[in-house]
Every structure is written in structure tokens, then in C-alpha cells.
N, C-alpha and C positions, 0 to 999 in steps of 0.2 A: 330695218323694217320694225312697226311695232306693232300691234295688235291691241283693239278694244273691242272687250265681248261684254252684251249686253242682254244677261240672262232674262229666262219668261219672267215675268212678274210674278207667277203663281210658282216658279222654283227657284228666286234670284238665291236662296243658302247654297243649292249646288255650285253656281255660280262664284260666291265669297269662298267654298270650299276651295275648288280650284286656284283660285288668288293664294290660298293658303299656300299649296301641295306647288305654285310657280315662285312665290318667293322665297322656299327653301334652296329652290335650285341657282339663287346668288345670279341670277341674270342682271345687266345695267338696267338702273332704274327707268321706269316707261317701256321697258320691253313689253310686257304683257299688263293691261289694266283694265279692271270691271265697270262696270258704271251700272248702277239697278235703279230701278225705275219705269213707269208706265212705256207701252211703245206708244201710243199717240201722240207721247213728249217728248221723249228721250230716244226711242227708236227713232222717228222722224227727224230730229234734231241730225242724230247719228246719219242717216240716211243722206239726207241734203246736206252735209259739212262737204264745202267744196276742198278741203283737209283731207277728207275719206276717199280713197283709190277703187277699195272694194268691200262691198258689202253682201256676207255669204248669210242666206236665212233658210230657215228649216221650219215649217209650220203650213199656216194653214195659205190658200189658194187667193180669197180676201186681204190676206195681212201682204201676201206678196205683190196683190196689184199696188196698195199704201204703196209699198216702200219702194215699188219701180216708180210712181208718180214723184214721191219726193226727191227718187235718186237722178233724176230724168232732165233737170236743169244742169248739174254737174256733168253726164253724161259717164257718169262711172261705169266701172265692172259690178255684174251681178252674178253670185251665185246660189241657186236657191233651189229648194226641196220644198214644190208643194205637193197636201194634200193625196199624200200616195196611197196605194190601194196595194199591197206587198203581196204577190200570189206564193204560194206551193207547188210545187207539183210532185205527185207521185208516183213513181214510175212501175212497170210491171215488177222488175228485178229488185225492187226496194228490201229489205229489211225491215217487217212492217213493226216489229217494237219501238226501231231508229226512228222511225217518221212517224211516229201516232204521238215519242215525246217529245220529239222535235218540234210537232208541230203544236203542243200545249204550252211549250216551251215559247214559242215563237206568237206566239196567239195572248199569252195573258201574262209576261212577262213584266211588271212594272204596271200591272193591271191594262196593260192593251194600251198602255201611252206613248209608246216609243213612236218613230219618225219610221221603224223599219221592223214593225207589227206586221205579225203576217196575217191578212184581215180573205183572202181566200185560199181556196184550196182547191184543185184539180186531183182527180185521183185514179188512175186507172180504172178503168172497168172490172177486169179481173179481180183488182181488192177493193171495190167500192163496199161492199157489204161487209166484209173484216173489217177493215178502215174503219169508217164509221163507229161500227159496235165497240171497238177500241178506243175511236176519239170519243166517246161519248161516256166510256167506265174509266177513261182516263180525267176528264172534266170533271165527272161527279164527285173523285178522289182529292182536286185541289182543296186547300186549307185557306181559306178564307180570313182573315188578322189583320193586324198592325204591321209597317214595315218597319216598326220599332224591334219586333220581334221576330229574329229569321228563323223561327220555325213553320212559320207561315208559308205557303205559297203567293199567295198575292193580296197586297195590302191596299191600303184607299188610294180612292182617286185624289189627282192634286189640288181639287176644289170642290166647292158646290155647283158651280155653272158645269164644270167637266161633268157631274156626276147627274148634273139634267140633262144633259147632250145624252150621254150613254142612256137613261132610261128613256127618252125620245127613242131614242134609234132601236132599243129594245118594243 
């Protein structure tokens, strides 16, 4: 079996990193290979290769209908993550210090870009009012930077377009 991944356009470095961190490990060549590039091009290329067995995507709920249309002639495997909405929940018996960072942790982690961002939160009744006042001197406390610099809590977004979506939705 071999594997071709074809990172976002807006993080294909991650992407070349990994190539890096697989060809130390002396696998036969073509085991693991990147390909970067647009997905309008190169995604759908990828998609419709009657070659390709399966194609696993992680994004948004649009990009996944694209790639079942192209993949849909071949009649491939799909595995896909769209568009998810990651809840919390917090229970009576919690340990509210655990779950106030956890859930800072889980909320702004890579600035809120992860595929498994936790974008709500459920919270008991009993600590809805702690919670809160907690989630809330715990947000104010992030450190705002560069993710050049890990003393930061959370660095920029992966683009400009990312960073118009977030103020839309703000």
C-alpha cells in the first residue's frame, strides 16, 4: 500500500515537514508522497484517479460534496470529517480548574483551527456561574503572539481569508 497526502494550500510546510520526519524512517521509495498544490486541481485530480482506492478528507462540508462528485465516477472509499461542531460537556462531579483549562485548551488551541476545536460547551447547572467566571479570567489571561514564539498562547491565523471568516462570525 502506498499513501499520497495532499496538504491545505494555506499549510502545505506542515505537509513537506512530514515528507521530511517519513523519509528518515528508510521506508521503499513511494511508500508515503506529498503532492501540494490547489485542491480545485490537484485535490480533484487526486479524487478522480481511477488509481486512488481511497480518499480520507478532513475540512470543510462544500469541499467534501467537490470531492464525492469527483470521486463518484471511480466509485471509491471515502473518508471524511466535515465541518464539525466539537461539544463539551461538563459534568456536576468535574474538577472545575481541569475543565475551565481544558476547555481554553480545547477552544483556542492553534487559534481555533483544529478539525477537533471544541466550538461548545454544555455545563452543568450547579457550575454554570463558576464555569463561566472562570472561562472567562481564563480567556482574558491568553497571550496573544507569533507561533514563531512559544511563549505565546495563540498565534495567527493560517491566512487572510481564515482571519475574515473568524471576524464574520465574531
Amino acid at each position: 500500500n502506498t499513501c499520497v497526502m495532499k496538504p491545505p494550500s494555506v499549510n502545505s510546510l506542515t505537509g513537506l515537514k512530514f515528507a521530511e520526519l517519513v523519509a528518515a524512517l528508510e521506508l521503499p521509495p513511494g511508500t508515503v508522497n506529498i503532492v501540494t498544490g490547489p485542491g480545485g486541481s490537484v485535490g480533484t485530480a487526486l479524487a478522480s484517479h481511477p488509481d486512488v482506492d481511497l480518499v480520507g478528507f478532513t475540512g470543510s462540508t462544500e469541499t467534501g460534496r467537490s470531492i464525492m462528485a469527483a470521486a463518484s465516477p471511480t466509485i471509491k472509499k471515502l473518508v471524511m470529517e466535515l465541518g464539525g461542531k466539537n461539544p463539551m460537556l461538563v459534568l456536576a462531579d468535574v474538577d472545575l480548574e481541569s475543565a475551565v483549562m481544558g476547555a481554553v485548551r480545547g477552544c483556542f488551541a492553534s487559534a481555533g483551527q483544529l478539525c477537533v476545536s471544541i466550538e461548545r460547551i454544555y455545563v452543568h447547572e450547579s457550575l454554570y456561574d463558576r464555569f463561566l467566571s472562570a472561562l472567562v479570567y481564563a480567556t482574558k489571561a491568553i497571550r496573544l503572539g507569533t507561533r514563531l514564539d512559544w511563549s505565546y498562547d495563540v498565534g495567527s491565523l493560517a491566512s487572510a481569508k481564515q482571519m475574515a471568516t473568524v471576524e464574520a462570525h465574531v
